[in-house]
N, C-alpha and C positions, 0 to 999 in steps of 0.2 A: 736333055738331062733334067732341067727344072722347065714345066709345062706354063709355061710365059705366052700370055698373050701379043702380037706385035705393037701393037697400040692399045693399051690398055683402057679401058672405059668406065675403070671403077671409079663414082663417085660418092664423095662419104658423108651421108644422109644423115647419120647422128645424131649430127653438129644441126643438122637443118631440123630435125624431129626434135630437138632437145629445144631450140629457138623457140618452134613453132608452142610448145609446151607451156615457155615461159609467157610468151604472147596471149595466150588461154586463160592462163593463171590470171594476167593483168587485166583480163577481159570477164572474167570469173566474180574476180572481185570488186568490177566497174559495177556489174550488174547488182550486184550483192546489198553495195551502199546504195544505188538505186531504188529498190526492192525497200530497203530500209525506210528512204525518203518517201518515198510512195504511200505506204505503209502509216507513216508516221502523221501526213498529210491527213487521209482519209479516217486515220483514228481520231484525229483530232476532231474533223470535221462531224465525227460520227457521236465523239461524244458531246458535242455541244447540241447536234438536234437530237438524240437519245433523252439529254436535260430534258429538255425544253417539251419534249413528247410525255414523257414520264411524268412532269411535274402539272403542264399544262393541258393537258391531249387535246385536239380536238376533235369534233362527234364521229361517233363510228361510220364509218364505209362514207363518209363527207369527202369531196374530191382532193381539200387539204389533209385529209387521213392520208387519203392512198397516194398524192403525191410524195407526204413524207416517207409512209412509212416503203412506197415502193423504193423511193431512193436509196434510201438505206437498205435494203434487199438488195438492188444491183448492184449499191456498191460492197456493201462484202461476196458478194458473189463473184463481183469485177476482181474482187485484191484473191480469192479464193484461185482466180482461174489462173491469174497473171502473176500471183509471187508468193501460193502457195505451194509451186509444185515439186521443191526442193524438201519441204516439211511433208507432204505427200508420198514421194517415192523412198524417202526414209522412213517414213511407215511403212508402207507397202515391202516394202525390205524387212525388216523389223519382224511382219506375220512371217514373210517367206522365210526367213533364216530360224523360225520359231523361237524367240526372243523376246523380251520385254526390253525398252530404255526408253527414254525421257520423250523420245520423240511421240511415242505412241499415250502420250499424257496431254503432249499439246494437244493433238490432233483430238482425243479423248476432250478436253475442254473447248477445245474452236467449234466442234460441231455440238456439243450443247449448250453452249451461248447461242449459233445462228438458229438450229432449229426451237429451243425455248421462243425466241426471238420471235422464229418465222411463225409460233402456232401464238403468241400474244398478237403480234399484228391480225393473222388472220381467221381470231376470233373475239378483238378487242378485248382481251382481258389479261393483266396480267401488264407486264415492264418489258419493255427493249433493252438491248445489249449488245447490237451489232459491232460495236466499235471493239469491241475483245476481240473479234476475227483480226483485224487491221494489229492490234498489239501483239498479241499470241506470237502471227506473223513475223512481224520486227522483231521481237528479242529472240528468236529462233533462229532467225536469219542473223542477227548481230552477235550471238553467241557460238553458231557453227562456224562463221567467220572468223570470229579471235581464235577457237578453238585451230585452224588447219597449219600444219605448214608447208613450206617453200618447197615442196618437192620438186615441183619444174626446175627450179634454180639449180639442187644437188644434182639432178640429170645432165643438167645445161652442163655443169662444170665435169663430170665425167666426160660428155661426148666433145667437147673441146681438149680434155685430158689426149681421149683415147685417138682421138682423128692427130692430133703430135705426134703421138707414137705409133704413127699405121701406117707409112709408108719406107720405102727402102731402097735403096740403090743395091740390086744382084748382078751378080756376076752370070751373062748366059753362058750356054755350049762353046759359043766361040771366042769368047774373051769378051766380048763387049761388056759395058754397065748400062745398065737401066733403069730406071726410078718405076716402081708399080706399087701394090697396093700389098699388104702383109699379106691377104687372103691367099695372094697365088704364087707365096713361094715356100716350097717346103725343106723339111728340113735337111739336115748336112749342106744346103744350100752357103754361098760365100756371098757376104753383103759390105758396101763398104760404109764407112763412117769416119764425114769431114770433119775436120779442124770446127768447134762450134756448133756439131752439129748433133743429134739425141740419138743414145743408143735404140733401135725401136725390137731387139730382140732378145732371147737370152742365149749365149753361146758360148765358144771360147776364140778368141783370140790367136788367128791365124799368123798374121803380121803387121808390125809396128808398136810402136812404147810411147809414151807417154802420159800426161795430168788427165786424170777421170773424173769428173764432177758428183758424186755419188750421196749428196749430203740428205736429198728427196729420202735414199732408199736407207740407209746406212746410219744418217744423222752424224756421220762424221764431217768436221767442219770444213777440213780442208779438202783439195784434190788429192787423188791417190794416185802412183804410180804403177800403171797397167802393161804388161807385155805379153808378147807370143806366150800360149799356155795358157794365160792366166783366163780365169771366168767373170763374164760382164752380162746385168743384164737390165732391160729394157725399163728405161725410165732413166737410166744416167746420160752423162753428156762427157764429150769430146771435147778440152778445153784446146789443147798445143798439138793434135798430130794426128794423122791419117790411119785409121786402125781398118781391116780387114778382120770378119769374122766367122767361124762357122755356125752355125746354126742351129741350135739342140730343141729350143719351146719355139713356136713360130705364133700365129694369130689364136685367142683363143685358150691357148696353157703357158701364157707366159705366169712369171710371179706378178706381175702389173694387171695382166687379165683376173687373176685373182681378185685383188682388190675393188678393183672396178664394179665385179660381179657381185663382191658385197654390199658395193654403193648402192648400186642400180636396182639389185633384191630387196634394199631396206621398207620396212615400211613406215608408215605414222604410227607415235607411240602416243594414244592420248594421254591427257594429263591424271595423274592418279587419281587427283579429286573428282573429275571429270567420271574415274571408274566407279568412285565409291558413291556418285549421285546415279550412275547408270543402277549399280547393283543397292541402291534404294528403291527407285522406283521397280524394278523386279517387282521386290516385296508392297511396294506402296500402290502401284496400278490396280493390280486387281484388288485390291480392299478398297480402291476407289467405285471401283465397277461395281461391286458389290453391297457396298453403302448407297452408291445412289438407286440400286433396284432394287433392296431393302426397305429404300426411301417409300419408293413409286407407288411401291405394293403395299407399306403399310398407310400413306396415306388416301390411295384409292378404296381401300377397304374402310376409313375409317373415317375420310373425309371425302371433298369432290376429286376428279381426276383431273382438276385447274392446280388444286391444292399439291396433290403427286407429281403436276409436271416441273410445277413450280418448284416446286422445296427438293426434287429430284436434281433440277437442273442446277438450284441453289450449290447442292454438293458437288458438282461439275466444276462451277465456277470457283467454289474457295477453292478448289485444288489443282486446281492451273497450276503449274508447276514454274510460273514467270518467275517468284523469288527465287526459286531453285535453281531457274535456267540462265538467267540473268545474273545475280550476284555472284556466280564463281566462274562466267567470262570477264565480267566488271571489275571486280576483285584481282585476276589473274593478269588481266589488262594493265591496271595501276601498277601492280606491283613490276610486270614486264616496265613501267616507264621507271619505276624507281630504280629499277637496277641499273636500266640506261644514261640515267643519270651519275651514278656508278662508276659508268664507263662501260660496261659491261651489256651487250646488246645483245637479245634472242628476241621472235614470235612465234614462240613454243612454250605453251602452259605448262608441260610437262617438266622443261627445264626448273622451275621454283621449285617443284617436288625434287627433283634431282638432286639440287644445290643442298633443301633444307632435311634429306635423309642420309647424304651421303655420310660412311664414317671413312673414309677412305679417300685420296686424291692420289692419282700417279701423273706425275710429268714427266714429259720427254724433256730432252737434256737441250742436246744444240739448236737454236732458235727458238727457243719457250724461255728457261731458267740460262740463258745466254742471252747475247744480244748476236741478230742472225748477222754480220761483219763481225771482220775479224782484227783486234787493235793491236798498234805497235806498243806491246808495254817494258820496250829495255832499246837503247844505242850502244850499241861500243862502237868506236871506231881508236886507232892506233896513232899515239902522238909523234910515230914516225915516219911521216909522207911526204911523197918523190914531187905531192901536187899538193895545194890550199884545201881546207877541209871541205869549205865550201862548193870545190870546185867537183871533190869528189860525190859527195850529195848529189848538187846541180847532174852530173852525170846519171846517177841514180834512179834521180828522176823525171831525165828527158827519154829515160830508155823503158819505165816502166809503167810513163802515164797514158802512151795509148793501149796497153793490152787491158783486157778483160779478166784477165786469170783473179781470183779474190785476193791471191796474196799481193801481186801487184796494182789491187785497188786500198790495201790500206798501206803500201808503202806512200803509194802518191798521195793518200791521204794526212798521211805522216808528216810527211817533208813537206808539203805546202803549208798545212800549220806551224811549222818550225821555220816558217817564210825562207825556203829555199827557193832559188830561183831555177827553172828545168828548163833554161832557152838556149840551154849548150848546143854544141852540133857535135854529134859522133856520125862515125862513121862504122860499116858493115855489122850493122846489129842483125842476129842474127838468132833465131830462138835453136834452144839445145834441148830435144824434146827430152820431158820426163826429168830433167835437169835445172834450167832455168835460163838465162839469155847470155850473151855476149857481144861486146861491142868494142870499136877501137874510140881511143879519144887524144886529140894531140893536144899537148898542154906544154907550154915556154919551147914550144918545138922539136917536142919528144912525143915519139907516138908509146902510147901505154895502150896494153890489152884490157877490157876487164871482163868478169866474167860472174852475174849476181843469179845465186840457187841456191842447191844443194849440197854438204858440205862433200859431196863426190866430184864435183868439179874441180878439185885439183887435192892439194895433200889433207888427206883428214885426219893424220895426227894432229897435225898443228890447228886444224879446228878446235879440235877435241881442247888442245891446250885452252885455246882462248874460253870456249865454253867455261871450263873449268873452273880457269885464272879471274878471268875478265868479267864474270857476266855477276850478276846477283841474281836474276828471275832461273829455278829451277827449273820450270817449268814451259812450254808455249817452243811455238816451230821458230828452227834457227835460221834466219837467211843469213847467205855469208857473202861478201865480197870481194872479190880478189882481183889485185892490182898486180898484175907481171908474175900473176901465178903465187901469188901471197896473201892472209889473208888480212885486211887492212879496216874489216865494217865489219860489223854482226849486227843485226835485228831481228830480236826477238817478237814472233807474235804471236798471240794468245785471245780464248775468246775471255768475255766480262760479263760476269753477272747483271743481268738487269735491275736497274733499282729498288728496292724493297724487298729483293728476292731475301734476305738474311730475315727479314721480322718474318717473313711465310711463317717459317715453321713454328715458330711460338705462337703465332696467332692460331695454327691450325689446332695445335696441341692443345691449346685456350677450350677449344672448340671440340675435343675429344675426335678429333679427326686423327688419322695416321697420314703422313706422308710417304710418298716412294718414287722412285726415280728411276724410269723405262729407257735407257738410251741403246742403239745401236752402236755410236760409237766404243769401240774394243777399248780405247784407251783415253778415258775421258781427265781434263786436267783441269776442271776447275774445283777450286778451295769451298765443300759443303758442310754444314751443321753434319757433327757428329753421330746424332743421334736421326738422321737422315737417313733410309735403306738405299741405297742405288744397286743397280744390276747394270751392266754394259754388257756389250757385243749382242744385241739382242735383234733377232729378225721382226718382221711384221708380223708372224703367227705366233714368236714366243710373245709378243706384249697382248697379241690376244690371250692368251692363257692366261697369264698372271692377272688380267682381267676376269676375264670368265671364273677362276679360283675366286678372286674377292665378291664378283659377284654371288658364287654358292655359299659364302661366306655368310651372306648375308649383311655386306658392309655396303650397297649401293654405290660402289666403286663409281669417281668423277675422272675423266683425262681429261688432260691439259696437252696441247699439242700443235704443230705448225706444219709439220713436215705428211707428205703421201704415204711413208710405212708406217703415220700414226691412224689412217683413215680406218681402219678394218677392226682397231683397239676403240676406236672410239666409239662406233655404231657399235661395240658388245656392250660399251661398258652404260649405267645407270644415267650419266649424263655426259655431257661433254663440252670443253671451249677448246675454242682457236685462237690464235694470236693472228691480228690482222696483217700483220706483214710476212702469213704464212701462204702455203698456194691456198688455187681457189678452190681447191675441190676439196681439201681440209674448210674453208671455210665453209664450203657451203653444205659440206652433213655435219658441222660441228651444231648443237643446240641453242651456243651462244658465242660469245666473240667479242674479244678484250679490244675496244675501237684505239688505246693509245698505249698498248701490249702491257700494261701496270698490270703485273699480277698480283700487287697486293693487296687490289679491290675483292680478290675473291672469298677472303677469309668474312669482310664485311658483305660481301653478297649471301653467303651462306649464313648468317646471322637474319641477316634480311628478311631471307626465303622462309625461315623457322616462322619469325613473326608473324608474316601472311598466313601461312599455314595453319597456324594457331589462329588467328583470325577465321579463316573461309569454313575451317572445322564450327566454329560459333556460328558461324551465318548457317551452316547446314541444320544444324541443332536448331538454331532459331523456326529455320523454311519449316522442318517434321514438325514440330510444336505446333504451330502458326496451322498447317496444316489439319492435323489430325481435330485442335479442339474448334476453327472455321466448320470440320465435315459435322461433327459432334453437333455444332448449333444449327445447322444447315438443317442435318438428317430433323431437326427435334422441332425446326418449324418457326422456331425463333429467326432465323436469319433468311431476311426476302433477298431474293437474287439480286435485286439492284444494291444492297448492301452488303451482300456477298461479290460482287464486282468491284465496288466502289473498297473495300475492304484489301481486296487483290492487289487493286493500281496502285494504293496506297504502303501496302506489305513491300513489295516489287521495291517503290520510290523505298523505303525506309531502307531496306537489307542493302538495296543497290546507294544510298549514302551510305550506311554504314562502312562498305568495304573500301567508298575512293574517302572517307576521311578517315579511316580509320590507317592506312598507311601516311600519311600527312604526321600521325604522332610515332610513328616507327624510327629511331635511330639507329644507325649501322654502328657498332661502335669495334 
């Protein structure tokens, strides 16, 4: 009936390709800082004998000539071979894709510094410059590095995601169960699912009832009560009861598969700034190319051909594009530490642009603008008991401090704060699935039943009364308790806003931002600003929309979000956080990530983000200026390459202070 292998042999490589990934990554960037040191070593070294040649030379083709100056040949030739080749095959990339960007600027100035270089040494006339190959290098390398991100990591946590939700106990031909792999069972297939254990399919519900953990997909806080009929699908969990189901989406078209496939499709979004220096140099390259063989030609005609190589290469040099390349990773760096300071942690450039465009934020409700537990905010109990109040409590909660279920971790959470003692002994507790538990307890020698859930456990008018009568919280899930089939406790629980969460919305509003509230939960119950949008009962494809809407909008729409049906809304929208005690595979495609879940760093982040931006825009302005009137003196003869060089490192050092002290006077306010 279902084509099962007898011993199955699937095993699931993901997990181990997704490892090996992040391994790569760490290995990636070992090299990286390496490359840098290297680099920075032999620049050094390069421009102290470069000095020392230039200023003092000594006599042409003399064995001290060619010691020095061959050294310096092999060694840029050495950094050329061994940590240019990252800067290399991005050119090379660059022609093939018929393209212009920044790479092919460096590359444009490393090889007219070395060859200027190489034709002064070998024909003594003229200044060295080797040591620009060695820098070029470095901020190349140290600026493609801030610039990437974590992609290994957002794989790593999908293929750990998806190997949880990929295997299954089916039911074969002959009754037996078996544990195999999703791939080889199809559908109308019957699969079972323990007590604690992950739905990994989508289906319906053949037989058994019970608490369904659904908050991942749902964002509803609590467990749900699932029976025969009902539809369940892959990504929740089994908290109290043994479900049986059949099988409609299998490996592949689940709604989980969905999401996944958006993870794993995403790509790197450079940093805006990052686009608008790429689509400069477009326009800036070739006037470079063009100015210096303008250079060449009118000084060969008009002067020597030392003069045209010189004052050619001169234009080479001023327009290295190290301010350019260098000051808006430098820049994007600092400001990445200032927000981390914040609290707020990304290494995604892109994320600043995000924060300081958005006009729009959407949160998700439970576990973002909640706190992800759930608190007892109301007691009643009945001043007329057969037992000590205490003793009813202590009962309470010797019976519901070992399960797992949420509600029965903030009961026990409850009552040990209210220093009850749970070292009762009951007897035959027994869970009532879908319901809630029961137990016996003998007290002055009388055995009492009790039985703590839902108010269907015994008479629910007389709940209803108490609700009514008794309670003050309108709101929040009722536990009841019943002593000899009466009810004698009620607790209320409810979720709580996270701290700060009320100033959000006037800070955002401060800010010309909108806010809006994405939840799946159908029936959301906490107290928001009025002037607040929410939507509930919402799937993972509708918060895509209402993303994707604000994106056409034109509002650079930001999520905020913890839960797996926020993952698919967030890779749409403009930028994105997590909340750190959401899963990992929200954390690890979100751009950034709230380290002590204070969402009301965000209003002061995006304040922030403005600042830099408005900053890194000046450095740009600055680098084109810097530029064009360096080519200007260069092209005119006035500027010799060794002060065209010296002019560069010093432009680089200045632009690259300005951006890390220029965040130093930025306040978040």
């Amino acid at each position: 009936m279902y084509p099962l292998s007898s011993a199955s042999s699937f095993k699931p490589t993901g997990f181990c390709c997704a490892e090996s990934a992040c391994d790569e990554l760490d290995l990636k960037h070992s090299r990286a800082w390496l490359r840098i040191a290297i680099a920075g070593v032999f620049a050094g070294q390069g421009m102290v004998l470069s000095l020392a040649l230039n200023m003092t030379p000594p006599p042409f083709a003399s064995m001290a000539y060619w010691i020095l100056h061959g050294g310096l040949i092999l060694s840029a030739l050495a950094v050329m071979a061994f940590l240019g080749g990252p800067l290399f095959t991005s050119t090379l990339a660059m022609f093939q894709g018929r393209r212009l960007s920044i790479e092919g600027l460096f590359t444009l100035s490393l090889l007219g510094a070395f060859f200027g270089s190489l034709v002064a040494s070998l024909t003594g006339q003229g200044s060295v410059y080797y040591e620009v190959v060695s820098i070029v290098i470095a901020i190349f390398t140290f600026g493609r590095m801030l610039s990437e991100r974590s992609q290994a990591k957002m794989k790593l946590e999908s293929a750990r995601l998806r190997e949880r939700f990929d295997w299954v106990t089916v039911q074969l031909e002959q009754g037996d169960w078996q544990e195999c792999s999703l791939d080889e069972v199809l559908v109308g297939a019957i699969v079972r699912v323990e007590p604690g254990g992950p739905f990994t399919v989508d289906g319906i519900i053949q037989s058994g009832v019970g608490y369904v953990q659904e908050t991942a997909l749902t964002g509803e806080p609590l467990p749900v009560v699932r029976r025969a009929g009902d539809r369940v699908r892959a990504g929740a969990w089994a908290v109290d009861s043994r479900f049986e189901i059949v099988v409609e989406q299998g490996a592949g078209t689940r709604e989980l598969d969905a999401i996944l496939k958006t993870v794993e499709g995403a790509d790197c979004r450079p940093s805006e700034l990052q686009t608008q220096a790429n689509d400069l140099v477009r326009i800036f390259l070739p006037i470079v190319v063009a100015v210096s063989a303008a250079t060449a030609l009118f000084w060969g005609l008009t002067g020597t051909w030392m003069d045209a190589l010189l004052n050619s290469m001169a234009v080479l040099l001023v327009a290295c594009p190290c301010a350019l390349g260098l000051a808006t990773p430098v820049a994007i760096s600092q400001g990445l530490f200032r927000l981390a300071q914040l609290g707020l942690v990304s290494r995604d450039g892109a994320f600043i642009d995000a924060l300081a465009r958005t006009r729009r934020v959407f949160f998700d409700k439970t576990g973002t603008l909640s706190e992800s537990v759930l608190r007892v905010t109301e007691l009643w109990v009945d001043t007329d008991l057969p037992i000590k109040r205490k003793e009813l409590l202590a009962s309470v909660l010797a019976a519901e401090s070992g399960l797992e279920h949420p509600v029965a971790r903030a009961l026990t959470k409850y009552l040990k704060s209210e220093c009850i003692d749970g070292s009762c002994e009951l007897q035959n507790l027994q869970m009532i699935v879908g319901q809630g538990i029961a137990y016996d307890l003998v007290a002055d020698e009388v055995r009492h039943r009790f039985q703590v859930g839902e108010a269907s456990l015994a008479v629910s008018e007389q709940a209803i009364e108490v609700v009514v009568k008794g309670l003050h919280e309108t709101k929040g899930r009722r536990v009841f308790v019943y002593l000899d089939g009466r009810v004698v406790a009620c607790l209320v629980l409810g979720e709580r806003l996270r701290v700060g969460v009320n100033q959000i919305w006037a800070d955002l509003d401060a800010l010309e931002i909108r806010s809006h509230i994405l939840t799946g939960d159908p029936l959301p119950e906490l107290s928001l600003h009025p002037g607040v949008k929410i939507e509930q009962g919402l799937s993972s494809a509708d918060k895509v929309k209402r993303v994707r809407e604000s994106s056409g909008a034109g509002e650079s729409p930001l999520f905020v979000g913890d839960g797996i049906n926020d993952v698919a809304a967030m890779l749409e929208a403009s930028g994105s956080i997590a909340m750190n005690s959401g899963s990992g595979l929200t954390r690890s495609v979100a751009m950034g990530q709230l380290s002590d879940d204070q969402l009301e760093v965000i209003p002061q982040a995006v304040n922030l983000s403005r600042a830099i931006l408005r900053k890194l825009r000046r450095n740009l302005l600055y680098a084109l200026v810097y530029n064009i009137i360096g080519m200007t003196l260069a092209a005119a003869g006035i500027l010799h390459p060794v002060a065209a060089a010296l002019t560069m490192l010093v432009s680089s050092f200045w632009v690259a202070t300005r951006a890390l002290s220029g965040h130093s006077r930025i306040k978040a306010h």
